[in-house]
C-alpha positions in Angstrom: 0.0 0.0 0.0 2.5 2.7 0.7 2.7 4.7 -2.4 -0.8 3.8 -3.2 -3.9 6.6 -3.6 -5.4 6.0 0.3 -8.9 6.9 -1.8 -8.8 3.8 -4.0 -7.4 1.3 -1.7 -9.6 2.5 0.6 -7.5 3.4 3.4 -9.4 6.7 3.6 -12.5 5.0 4.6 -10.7 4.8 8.1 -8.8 7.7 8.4 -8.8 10.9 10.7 -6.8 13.9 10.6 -3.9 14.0 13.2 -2.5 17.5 12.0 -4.2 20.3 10.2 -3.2 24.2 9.3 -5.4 26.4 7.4 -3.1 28.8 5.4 -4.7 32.6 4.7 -5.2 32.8 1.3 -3.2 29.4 0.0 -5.7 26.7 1.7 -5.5 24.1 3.9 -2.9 21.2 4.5 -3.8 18.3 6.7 -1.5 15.3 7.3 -4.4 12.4 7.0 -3.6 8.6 9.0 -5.5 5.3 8.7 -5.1 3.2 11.1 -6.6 0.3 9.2 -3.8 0.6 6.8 -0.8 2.0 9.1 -0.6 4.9 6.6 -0.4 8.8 6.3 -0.6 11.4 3.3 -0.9 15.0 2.9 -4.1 16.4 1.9 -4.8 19.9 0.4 -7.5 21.6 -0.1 -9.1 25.2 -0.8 -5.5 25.7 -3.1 -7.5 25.6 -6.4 -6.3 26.7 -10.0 -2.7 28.0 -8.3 0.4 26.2 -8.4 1.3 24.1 -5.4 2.3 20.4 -4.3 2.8 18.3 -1.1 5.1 15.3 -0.1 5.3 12.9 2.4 8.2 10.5 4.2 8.4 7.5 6.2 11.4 5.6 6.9 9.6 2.8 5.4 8.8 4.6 2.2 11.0 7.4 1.7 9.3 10.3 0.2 5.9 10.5 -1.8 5.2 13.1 -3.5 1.7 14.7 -5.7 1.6 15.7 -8.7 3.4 19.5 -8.8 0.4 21.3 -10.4 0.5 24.3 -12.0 -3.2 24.6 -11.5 -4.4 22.4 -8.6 -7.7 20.7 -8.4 -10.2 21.6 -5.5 -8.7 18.7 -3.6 -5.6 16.6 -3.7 -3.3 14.2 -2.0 -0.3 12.7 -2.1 0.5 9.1 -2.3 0.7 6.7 1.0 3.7 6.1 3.4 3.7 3.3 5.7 4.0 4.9 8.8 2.0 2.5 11.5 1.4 4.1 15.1 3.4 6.4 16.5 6.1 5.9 13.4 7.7 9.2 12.8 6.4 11.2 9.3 8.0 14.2 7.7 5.9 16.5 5.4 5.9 19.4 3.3 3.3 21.2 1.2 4.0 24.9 -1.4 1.4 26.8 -2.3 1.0 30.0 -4.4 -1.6 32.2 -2.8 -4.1 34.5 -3.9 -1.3 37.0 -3.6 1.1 35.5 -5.6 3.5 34.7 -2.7 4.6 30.7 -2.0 3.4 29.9 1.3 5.8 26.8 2.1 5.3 24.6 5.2 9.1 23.4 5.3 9.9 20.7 6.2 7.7 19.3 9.7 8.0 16.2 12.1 5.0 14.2 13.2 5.6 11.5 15.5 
């Protein structure tokens, strides 16, 4: 499963969102985990028809990344990283805003 689309393996069917950050004007980033699956992925939303992208990493996986769009969709995600329990992830989303500016989470830790 890791590197697979959490919507069509249906991983997402049991997940919840364990961190979440609405960015003015760019949109929202949320890191998503199903513990069904013993995945996470980055999720974006509210980024629509600007440039932006978001990757993922697990020991276990390395790093996963979406699609770098020029013009995101309404909603996107990045492929799956095996990251079971309290496993350590490390993610990262850029985002043009409204503005023209590139909001860019960095690098962050989630344990």
């Amino acid at each position: 499963m890791p590197g697979g689309d959490p919507q069509a393996t249906g991983c997402a069917n049991s997940a919840s969102t364990i961190w979440s950050r609405t960015y003015l004007g760019a949109g929202t980033v949320e890191v998503r985990y199903s513990s069904a699956c013993g995945t996470n992925w980055v999720r974006v939303s509210g980024a629509t028809g600007r440039p932006s992208e978001a990757g993922i990493w697990s020991a276990a996986s390395g790093w996963q990344w979406s699609p770098s769009y020029y013009q995101s969709p309404s909603q996107y995600w990045t492929p799956m990283v095996y990251a079971p329990g309290s496993n350590c992830v490390v993610f990262r989303a850029k985002i043009v805003d409204v503005n023209s500016h590139l909001v860019d989470t960095g690098n962050l830790q989630l344990c």
